[in-house]
VEXNURO-898746 format. One line per field, with one value per residue (C-alpha): residue number from 1; residue in one letter; z negated, x negated, y negated. Coordinates in Angstrom, 1 decimal. Last residue first. Layout:
! VEXNURO-898746
pos: c(NUM / ...) .
code: c(A / ...) .
z: c(Z / ...) .
x: c(X / ...) .
y: c(Y / ...) .
***
This chain:
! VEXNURO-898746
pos: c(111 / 110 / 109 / 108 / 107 / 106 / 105 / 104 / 103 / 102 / 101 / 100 / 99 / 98 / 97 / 96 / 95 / 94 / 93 / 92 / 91 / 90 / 89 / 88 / 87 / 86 / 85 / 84 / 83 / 82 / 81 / 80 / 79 / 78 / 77 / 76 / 75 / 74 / 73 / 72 / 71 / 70 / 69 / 68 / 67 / 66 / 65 / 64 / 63 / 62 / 61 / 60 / 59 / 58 / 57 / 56 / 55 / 54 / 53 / 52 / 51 / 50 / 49 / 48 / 47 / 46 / 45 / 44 / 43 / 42 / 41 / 40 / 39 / 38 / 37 / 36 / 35 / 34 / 33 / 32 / 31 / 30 / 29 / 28 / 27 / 26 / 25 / 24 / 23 / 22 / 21 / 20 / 19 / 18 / 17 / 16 / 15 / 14 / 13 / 12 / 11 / 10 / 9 / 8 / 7 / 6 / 5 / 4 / 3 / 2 / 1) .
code: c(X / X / X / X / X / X / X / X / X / X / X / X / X / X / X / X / X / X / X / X / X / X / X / X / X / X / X / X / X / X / X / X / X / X / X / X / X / X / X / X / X / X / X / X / X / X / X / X / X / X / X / X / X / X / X / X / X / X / X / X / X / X / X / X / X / X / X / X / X / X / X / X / X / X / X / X / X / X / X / X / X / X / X / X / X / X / X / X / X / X / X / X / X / X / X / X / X / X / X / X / X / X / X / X / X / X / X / X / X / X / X) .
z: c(17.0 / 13.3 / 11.0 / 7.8 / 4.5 / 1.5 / -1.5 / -0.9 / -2.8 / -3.0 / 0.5 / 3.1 / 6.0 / 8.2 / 11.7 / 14.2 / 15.6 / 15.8 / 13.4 / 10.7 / 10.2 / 10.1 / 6.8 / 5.9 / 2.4 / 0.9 / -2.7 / -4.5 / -7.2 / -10.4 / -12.8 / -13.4 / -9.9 / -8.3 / -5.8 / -6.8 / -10.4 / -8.7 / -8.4 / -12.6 / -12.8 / -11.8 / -14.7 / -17.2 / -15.5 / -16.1 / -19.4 / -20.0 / -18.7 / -20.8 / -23.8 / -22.9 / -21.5 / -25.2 / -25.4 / -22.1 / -22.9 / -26.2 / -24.2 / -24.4 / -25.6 / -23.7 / -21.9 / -24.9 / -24.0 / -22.4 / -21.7 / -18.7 / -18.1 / -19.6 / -23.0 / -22.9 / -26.8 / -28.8 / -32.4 / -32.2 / -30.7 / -33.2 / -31.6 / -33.1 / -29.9 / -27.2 / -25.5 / -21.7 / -19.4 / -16.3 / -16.4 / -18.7 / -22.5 / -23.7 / -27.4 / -29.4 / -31.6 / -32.8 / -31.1 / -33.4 / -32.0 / -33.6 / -30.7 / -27.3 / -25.5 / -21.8 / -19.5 / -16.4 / -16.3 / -18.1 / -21.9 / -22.9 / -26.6 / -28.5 / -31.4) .
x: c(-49.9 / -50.3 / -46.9 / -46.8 / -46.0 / -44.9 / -45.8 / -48.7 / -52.3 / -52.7 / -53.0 / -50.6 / -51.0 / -48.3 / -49.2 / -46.7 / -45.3 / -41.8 / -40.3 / -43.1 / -44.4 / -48.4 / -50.3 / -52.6 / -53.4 / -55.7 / -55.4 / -52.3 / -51.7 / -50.5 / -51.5 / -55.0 / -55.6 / -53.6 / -54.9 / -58.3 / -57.2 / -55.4 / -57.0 / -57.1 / -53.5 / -53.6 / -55.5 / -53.3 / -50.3 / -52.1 / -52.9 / -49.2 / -48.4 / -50.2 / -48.9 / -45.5 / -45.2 / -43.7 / -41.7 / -40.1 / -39.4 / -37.4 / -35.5 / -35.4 / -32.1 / -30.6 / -30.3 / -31.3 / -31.4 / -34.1 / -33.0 / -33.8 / -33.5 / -35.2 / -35.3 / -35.9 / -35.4 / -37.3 / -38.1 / -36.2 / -37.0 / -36.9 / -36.3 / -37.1 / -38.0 / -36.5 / -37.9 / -38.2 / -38.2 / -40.5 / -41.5 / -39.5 / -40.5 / -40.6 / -40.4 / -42.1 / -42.9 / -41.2 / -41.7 / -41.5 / -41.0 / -41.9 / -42.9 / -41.9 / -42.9 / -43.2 / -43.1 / -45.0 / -46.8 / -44.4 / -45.1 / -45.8 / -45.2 / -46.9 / -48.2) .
y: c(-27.3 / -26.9 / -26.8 / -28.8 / -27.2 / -29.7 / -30.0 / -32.5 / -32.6 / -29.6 / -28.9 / -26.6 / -25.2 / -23.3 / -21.3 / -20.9 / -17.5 / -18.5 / -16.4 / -14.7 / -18.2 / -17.5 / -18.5 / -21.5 / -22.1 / -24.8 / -24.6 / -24.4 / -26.4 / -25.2 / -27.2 / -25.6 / -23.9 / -21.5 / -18.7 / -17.8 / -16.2 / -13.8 / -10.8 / -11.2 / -11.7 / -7.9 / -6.6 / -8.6 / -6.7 / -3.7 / -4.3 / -5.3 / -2.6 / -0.2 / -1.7 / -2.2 / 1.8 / 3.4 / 0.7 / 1.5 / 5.0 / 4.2 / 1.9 / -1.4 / -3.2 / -5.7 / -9.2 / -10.9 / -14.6 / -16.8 / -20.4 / -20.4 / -16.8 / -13.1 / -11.5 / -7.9 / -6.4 / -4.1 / -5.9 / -9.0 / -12.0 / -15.2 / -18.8 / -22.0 / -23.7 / -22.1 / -19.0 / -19.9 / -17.0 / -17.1 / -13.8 / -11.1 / -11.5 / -7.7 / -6.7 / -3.6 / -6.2 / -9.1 / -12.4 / -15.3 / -18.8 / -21.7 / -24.0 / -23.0 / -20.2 / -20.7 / -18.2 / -18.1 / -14.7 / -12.2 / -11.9 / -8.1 / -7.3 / -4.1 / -6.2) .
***
């Protein structure tokens, strides 16, 4: 109890996460792995990158409700797999607008 996973991170099988801990976005905990009671992991392959303060543990729970609150505005922009849906935005620099589809991974500029 008391953990926040960051959204992306992938937990591999046999893992034990300790409480009081905090999985930083996008880490990957490799198989087999046990995370100590209040640590930050982060990186590909997670490691410990350090202790968590006494202050920070106290704030896991209510960030992680708050970052579960905000994956909920979100739920609209990716679909299962990861494809964006239809998404046309301005290019800061020149002024042109960008769309892209899910089905290509590339953006394509709109004359």
């Amino acid at each position: 109890s008391n953990v926040l996973i960051g959204m992306g991170s992938i937990i591999n099988d046999n893992v034990h996460i300790k409480s009081n801990s905090f999985i930083g976005a996008g880490a990957v905990i490799s198989k087999g792995t046990t995370v100590p009671s209040g640590e930050l992991w982060l990186g590909n392959p997670a490691r410990k990158f350090r202790d968590l303060t006494d202050e920070e543990i106290e704030k896991i729970g209510y960030q992680a409700e708050e970052y579960a609150k905000l994956s909920m505005t979100h739920t609209d922009t990716m679909e299962l797999g990861g494809n964006m849906k239809n998404l046309a935005v301005t290019d800061g620099e020149s002024g042109s607008v960008l769309t892209s589809s899910p089905n290509s991974n590339v953006a394509e500029k709109v004359s």
